[in-house]
C-alpha positions as CSV (number, residue, x, y, z in Angstrom):
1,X,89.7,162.3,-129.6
2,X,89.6,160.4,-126.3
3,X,87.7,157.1,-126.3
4,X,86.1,155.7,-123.0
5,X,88.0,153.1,-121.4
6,X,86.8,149.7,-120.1
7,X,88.5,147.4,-117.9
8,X,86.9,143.5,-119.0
9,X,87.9,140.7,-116.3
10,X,86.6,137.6,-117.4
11,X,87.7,133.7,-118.9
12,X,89.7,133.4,-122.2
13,X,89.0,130.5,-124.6
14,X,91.9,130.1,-127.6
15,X,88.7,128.3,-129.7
16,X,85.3,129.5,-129.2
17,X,83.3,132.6,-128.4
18,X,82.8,132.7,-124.7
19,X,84.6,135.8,-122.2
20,X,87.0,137.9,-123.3
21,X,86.3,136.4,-127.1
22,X,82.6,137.7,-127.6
23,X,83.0,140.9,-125.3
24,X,86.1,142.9,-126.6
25,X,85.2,143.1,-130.3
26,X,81.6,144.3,-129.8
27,X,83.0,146.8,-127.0
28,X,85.7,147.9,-129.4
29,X,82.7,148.6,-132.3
30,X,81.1,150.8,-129.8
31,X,83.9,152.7,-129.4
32,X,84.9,151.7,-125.9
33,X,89.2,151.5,-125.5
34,X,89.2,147.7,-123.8
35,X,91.8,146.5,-121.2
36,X,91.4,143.1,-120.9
37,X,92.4,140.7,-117.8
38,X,92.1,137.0,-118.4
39,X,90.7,134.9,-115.4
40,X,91.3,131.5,-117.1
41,X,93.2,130.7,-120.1
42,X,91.6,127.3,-121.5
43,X,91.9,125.8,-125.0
44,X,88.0,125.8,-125.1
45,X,85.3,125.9,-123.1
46,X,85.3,123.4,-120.2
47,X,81.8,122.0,-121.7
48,X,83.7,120.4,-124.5
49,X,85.5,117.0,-124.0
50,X,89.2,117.1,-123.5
51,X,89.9,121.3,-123.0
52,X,93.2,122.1,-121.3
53,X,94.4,124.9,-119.9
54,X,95.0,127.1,-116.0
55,X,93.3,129.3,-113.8
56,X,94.8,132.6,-113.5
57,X,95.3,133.0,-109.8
58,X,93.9,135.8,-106.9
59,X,97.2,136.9,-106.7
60,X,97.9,137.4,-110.5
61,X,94.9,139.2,-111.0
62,X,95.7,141.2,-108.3
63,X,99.3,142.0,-109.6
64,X,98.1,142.3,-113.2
65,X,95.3,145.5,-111.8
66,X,97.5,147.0,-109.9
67,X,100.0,147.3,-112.9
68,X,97.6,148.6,-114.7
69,X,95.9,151.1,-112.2
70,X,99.0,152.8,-111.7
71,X,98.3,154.5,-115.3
72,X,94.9,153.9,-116.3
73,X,91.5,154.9,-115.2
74,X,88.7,153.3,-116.5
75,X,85.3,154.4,-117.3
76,X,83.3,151.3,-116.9
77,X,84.5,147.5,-115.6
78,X,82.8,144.7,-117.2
79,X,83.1,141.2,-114.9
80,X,82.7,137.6,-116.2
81,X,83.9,134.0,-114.8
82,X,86.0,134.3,-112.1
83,X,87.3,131.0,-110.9
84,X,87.5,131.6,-107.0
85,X,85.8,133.3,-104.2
86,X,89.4,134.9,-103.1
């Protein structure tokens, strides 16, 4: 059986659901195969006091979906926070 595939580009939180943490699970439970690139990489969400973390740059992202493009095709692409206009 071949299960749709879905490329998710959004922020990633290690405590909290926000991003990549309240999107793949759902999209998993509905059957969809998820790819996931991470746009930031924060210990929480930047509205609490005292998160940490980095922005994943243009260049990364760029690096990181080429990779993958050169043996995957997705179905659908699901976008989130992306932290610059590059």
């Amino acid at each position: 059986m071949s299960y749709p595939r879905l490329l998710s580009i959004q922020s990633h939180v290690s405590s909290g659901r926000v991003g990549q943490k309240c999107a793949v699970f759902p999209l998993s439970l509905l059957g969809y195969e998820v790819d996931e690139i991470n746009t930031v990489n924060y210990s929480t969400h930047t509205g609490h006091q005292g998160w940490k973390g980095h922005k994943t740059t243009p260049e990364q992202i760029n690096m990181l979906l080429v990779a993958l493009q050169s043996h995957t095709m997705w179905d659908k692409i699901l976008t989130g926070y992306i932290p610059d206009k590059k």
